[in-house]
N, C-alpha and C positions, 0 to 999 in steps of 0.2 A: 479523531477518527470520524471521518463519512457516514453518514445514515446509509443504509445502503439500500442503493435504488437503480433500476433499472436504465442504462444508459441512451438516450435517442440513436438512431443509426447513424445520424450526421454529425456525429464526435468524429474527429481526428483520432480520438484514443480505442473506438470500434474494431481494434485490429491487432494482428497478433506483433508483437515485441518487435521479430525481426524484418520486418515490412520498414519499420521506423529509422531502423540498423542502416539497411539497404541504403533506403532514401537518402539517411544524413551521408552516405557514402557516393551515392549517385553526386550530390549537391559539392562535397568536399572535391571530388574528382574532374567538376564539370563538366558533366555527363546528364543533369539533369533535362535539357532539351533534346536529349536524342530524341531524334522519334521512333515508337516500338508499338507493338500491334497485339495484344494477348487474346489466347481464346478461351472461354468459360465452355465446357461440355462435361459432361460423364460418359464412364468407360464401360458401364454393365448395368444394363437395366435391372432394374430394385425388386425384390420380390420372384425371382426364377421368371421372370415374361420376359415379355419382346419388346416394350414399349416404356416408355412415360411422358407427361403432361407437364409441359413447361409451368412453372407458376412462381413467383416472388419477380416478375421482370419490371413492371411499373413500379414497388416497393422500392426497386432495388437503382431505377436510373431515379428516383426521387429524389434516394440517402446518396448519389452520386452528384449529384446539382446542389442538394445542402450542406457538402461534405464542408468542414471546417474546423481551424482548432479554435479555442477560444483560449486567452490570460491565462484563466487559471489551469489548463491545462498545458500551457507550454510553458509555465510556470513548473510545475508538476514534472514536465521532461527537463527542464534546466537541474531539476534536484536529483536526475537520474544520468546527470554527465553529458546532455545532446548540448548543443557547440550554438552558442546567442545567434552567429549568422544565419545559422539553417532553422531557428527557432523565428528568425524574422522572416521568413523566406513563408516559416508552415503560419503564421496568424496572416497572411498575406491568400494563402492556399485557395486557391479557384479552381476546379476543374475548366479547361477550354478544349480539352478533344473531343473525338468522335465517339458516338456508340452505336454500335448496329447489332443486330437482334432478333429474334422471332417472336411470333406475335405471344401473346401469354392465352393457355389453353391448346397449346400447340402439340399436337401428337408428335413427339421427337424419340429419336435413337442415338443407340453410341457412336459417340465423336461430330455430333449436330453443335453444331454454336448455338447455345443459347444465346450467349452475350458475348460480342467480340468489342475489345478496348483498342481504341488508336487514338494514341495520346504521346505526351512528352514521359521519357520513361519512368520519371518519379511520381507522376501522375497516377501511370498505370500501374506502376507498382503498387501507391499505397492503396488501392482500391480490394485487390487480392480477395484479401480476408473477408472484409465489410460484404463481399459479393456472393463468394460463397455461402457465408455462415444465411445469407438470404434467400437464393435459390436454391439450393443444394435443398433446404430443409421445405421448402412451399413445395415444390416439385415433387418431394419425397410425397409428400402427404395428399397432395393432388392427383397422383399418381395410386395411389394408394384408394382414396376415395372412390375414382373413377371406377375400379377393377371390384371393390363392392357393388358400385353400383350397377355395372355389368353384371354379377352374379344374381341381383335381384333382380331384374327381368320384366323391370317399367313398372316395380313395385316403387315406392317411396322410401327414401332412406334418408333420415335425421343423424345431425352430429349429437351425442350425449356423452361428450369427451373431457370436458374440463377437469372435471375432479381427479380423473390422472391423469393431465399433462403435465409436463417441464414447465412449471410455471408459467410468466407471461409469454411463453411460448403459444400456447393455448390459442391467444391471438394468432399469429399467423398461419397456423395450423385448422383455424375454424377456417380464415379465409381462405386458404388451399384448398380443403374441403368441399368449400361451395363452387370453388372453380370444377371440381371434380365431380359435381353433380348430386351432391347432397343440400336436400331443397330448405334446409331451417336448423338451426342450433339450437341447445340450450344458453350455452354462452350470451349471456343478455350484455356486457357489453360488445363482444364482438359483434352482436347482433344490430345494435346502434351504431356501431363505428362503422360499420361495413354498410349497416341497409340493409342485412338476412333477415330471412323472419323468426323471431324468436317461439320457440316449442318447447313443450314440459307439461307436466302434469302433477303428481303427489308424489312423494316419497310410502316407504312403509312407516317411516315415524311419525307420518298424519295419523293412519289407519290404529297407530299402536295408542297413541293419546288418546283415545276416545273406548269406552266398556265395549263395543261390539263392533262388526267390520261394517254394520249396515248403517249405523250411526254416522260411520266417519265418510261411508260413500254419499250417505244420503246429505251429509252436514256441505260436505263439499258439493257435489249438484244444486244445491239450493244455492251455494255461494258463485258459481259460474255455471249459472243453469245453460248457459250457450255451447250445447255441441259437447260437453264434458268428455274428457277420458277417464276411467277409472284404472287404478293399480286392482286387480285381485287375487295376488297371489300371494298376502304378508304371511297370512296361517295356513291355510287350503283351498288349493284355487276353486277344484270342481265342488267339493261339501259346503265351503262359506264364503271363499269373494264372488264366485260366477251368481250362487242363490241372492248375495246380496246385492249385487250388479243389477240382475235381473228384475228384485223389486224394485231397485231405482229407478231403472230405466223404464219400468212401466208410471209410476210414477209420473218422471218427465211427459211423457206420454197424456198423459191427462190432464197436464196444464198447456200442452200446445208445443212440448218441447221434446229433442231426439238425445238421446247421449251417443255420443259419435263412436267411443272406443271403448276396451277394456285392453289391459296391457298386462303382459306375464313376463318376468323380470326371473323364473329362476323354474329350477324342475325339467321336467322329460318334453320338453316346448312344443317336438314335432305329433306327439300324443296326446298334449294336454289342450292343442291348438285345434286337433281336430274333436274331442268331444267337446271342446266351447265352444266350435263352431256350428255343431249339431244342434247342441241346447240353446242357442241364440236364436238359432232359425225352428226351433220348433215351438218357440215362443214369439214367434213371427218378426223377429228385431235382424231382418234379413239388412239392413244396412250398416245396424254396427260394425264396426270394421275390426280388426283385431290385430295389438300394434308387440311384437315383439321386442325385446332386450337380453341381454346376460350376455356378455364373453361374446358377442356376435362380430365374425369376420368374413370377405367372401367367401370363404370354402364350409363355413356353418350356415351359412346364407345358401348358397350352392347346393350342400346338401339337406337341406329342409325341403326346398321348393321344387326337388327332383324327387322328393318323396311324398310331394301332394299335403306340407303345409299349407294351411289356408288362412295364413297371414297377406297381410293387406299392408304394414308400413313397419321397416326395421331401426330400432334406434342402437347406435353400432357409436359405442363409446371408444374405450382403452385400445382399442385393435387398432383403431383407424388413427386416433388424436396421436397419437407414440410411435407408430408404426411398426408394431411389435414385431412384426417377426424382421423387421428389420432397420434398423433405427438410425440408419446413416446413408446416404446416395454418394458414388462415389466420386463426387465433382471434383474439376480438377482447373485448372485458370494456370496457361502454360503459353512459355513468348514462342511466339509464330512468326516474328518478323522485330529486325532491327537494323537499325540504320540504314533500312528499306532494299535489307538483304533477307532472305526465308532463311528459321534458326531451327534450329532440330533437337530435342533429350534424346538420346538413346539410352537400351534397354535392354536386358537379355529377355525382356518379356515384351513382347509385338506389342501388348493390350497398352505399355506406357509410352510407346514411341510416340509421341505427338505427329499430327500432321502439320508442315510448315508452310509458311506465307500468310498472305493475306485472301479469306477465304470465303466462300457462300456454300449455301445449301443449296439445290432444286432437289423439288419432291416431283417425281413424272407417274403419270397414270395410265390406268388399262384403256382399252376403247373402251369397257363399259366403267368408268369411272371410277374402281377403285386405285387404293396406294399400287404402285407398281416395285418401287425405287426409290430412294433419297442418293442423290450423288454429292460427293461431296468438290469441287473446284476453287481453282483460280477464279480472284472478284473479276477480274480484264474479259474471262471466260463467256460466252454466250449459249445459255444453257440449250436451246434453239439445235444448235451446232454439232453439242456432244452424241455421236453415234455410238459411242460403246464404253464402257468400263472396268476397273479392275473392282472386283469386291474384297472389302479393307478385309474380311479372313481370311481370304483364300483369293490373294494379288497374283498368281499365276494363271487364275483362270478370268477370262472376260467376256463380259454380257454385252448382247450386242439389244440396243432400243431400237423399238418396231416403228417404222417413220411412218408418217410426221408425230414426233412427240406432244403430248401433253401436258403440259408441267405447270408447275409453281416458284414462285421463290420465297423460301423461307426466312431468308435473311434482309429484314429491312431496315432502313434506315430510321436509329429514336433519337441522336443527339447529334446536331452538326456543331463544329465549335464552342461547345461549352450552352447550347442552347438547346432544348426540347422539340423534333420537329415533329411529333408524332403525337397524336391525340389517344390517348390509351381509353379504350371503350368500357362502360360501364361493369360491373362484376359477374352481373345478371349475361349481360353479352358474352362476358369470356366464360361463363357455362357453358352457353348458347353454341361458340364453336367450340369449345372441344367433343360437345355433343356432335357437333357435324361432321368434324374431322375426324372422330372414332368412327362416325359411322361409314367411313369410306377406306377403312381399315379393314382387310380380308379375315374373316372369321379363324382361320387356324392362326395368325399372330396373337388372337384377342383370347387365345386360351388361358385359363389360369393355373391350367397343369401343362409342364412339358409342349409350352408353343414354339411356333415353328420360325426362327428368328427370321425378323423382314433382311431384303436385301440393303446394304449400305454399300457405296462402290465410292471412288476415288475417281476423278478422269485422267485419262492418259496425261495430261501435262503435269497436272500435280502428282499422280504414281510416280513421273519422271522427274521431276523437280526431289520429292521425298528420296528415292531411291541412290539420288546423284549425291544426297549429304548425307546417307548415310555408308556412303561409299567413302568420302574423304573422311567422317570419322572414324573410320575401321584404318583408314589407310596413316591416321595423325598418332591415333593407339598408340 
């Protein structure tokens, strides 16, 4: 039996059982050089909104360029019955197609490609899994991140999530995180793998090892007399952390040094943050800042700061790292094109019809620069061109764009045959835009209750092209 460890993305075996099924079947069939086109999107934005934050894209054409099997595991599939020739075929396994994509930090909607594959079909098949289980779950948490941070209001929000994550999850999930605008972890290696700045301060079981609270605040001040935070709430915030806070920090004070915070981890926070704030300042320590925790998500964030909490920085654990109230995005990686024919699923449910062909994004905007539109077309299409659309809810009624359009394209080019063409920008950068790109997002989608879903439209050729197969499969039924 295996020590059991944590798999790299770039296994062959990163992927679910019948991906493998498929392939050896593509291979036995000769079928594996078709060429086919798949699209990677979701069907319903996470969390009741209108939005989410692309994120896991550079992870994910990474574990697609190091995709391989190795010996011992196609050794492992021989003892599972897969057939010597297609096991010489997978130690042999190179990705050489296409990937195109949106940038990572990307403000996206339902049925946006994040990641579109154009490959030989066994290529793109086994890719499937390994793609989702990585976007699907960065995006989640990005998204996620982003919409606290929105709730706090240019206050400062820290990840303090590790100790309930999913395991080595944790990593990709701090990384999402920081796409999403959370400025520092506790996670000290995600914090070195990535480049985050690593945050934290005491536990209560400093406070508790030591006879008195002032002991343990004063032992630790002395120990990173720089800027300290103190925990004050192990026994009694206002009666004995805040008093013994208080004499520390005057304290520091007299050797030439400030203590930066105090932090309250538990209790009535929106009550107990306003008489710490009062007793700070009436002790003149008008800068220490005062950094909240416990169970904190945006809607407890939202509702502190609309009630005149006088918190200064939120550390937002288990909400954010797990994405509790919703612990799955509903990503989906579906064929759009084959043998360089547009392929269609259908559905008694509209939400699972895919859209087929080979496809792009434009985002078009108002005169005054916000989102206006995401359309979705034919790649041939010139987004330039398109004067009106059908909106993928409601395909009976169509918007007409106010010329000369504005626009973008969201779908760019990351991998030309089997090669990286695309420089993916630093992490710090992919905050950078999704900070810019939210901020050109219209305030009633950005709600975190009951927002007002942005428009997605379809162009007339693609409406027409969808419409025309799923005519012939009604008429094959």
């Amino acid at each position: 039996m295996l020590a059991m460890r944590v798999p790299p993305l770039s296994s062959g075996l990163y992927t679910d059982f019948y991906e493998l099924t498929m392939a050896q079947g593509y291979y036995v069939l000769g079928m594996q050089d078709t060429p086919a086109v798949f699209d990677l999107y979701f069907r319903t934005c996470p969390f009741n909104g209108a939005y989410a934050v692309a994120a896991g894209i550079a992870e994910a054409v990474e574990a697609v360029l190091q995709l391989c099997f190795s010996d011992d595991e196609c050794s492992y599939l021989s003892d599972l019955g897969f057939r010597p020739d297609f096991l010489s075929y997978l130690k042999n396994f190179k990705f050489t197609g296409d990937l195109d994509g949106c940038r990572e930090g990307e403000i996206v909607f339902p049925g946006t490609c994040l990641l579109r594959v154009s490959a030989p079909l066994i290529q793109a098949q086994l890719l499937e899994s390994m793609l989702l289980n990585i976007v699907n779950f960065q995006t989640l948490i990005a998204t996620k991140a982003l919409r606290t941070v929105y709730a706090a209001q240019g206050k400062p929000v820290v990840d303090f999530g590790l100790r309930r994550a999913q395991g080595q999850a944790s990593l990709a999930a701090t990384r999402a995180a920081f796409i999403g605008g959370v400025i520092g972890t506790s996670n000290t290696y995600a914090a070195r793998y990535y480049g985050i700045p690593a945050v934290g301060t005491h536990a209560h079981s400093w406070v508790q090892s030591f006879d008195t609270e002032y002991e343990a605040l004063s032992a630790y001040a002395r120990l990173y007399p720089d800027a300290p935070t103190l925990l004050i709430d192990t026994y009694d915030t206002l009666r004995s952390g805040l008093p013994a806070a208080l004499r520390v920090a005057q304290e520091l004070q007299s050797s030439g040094k400030m203590l930066r915070a105090v932090r309250i981890d538990s209790g009535d926070i929106l009550n107990i943050s306003k008489q710490v704030r009062s007793q700070l300042d009436a002790a003149g320590l008008f800068s220490v800042k005062i950094v909240a925790s416990d169970q904190l998500d945006e809607y407890r964030i939202a509702h502190l700061l609309e009630h005149k909490a006088p918190i200064d920085l939120f550390g937002v654990g288990t909400k954010l790292i797990c994405a509790y109230d919703q612990p799955a995005l509903d990503g989906v990686y579906k064929l759009a094109e084959c043998k360089g024919r547009p392929r269609l699923k259908c559905s008694d449910d509209p939400s699972k019809v895919n859209n087929p062909g080979r496809k792009k994004t434009a985002r078009y905007y108002s005169a005054g620069g916000d989102c206006y539109c995401d359309v979705l077309m034919l790649d041939d299409e010139d987004p330039a061109q398109i004067s009106c659309f059908h909106l993928v809810h409601h395909p009976e009624s169509m918007i007409t764009l106010q010329q000369p359009v504005k626009y973008d394209l969201l779908t760019i080019p990351l991998v030309r045959g089997g090669k990286q063409v695309f420089t993916f920008p630093t992490l710090k950068e992919m905050q950078e835009y999704a900070r810019e790109r939210f901020s050109h997002l219209p305030a009633p989608h950005k709600c975190l209750i009951d927002p007002i879903p942005y428009p997605i439209g379809l162009s007339e050729r693609l409406y027409h092209v969808k419409q025309s197969l799923i005519q012939q499969v009604n008429c094959n039924a």
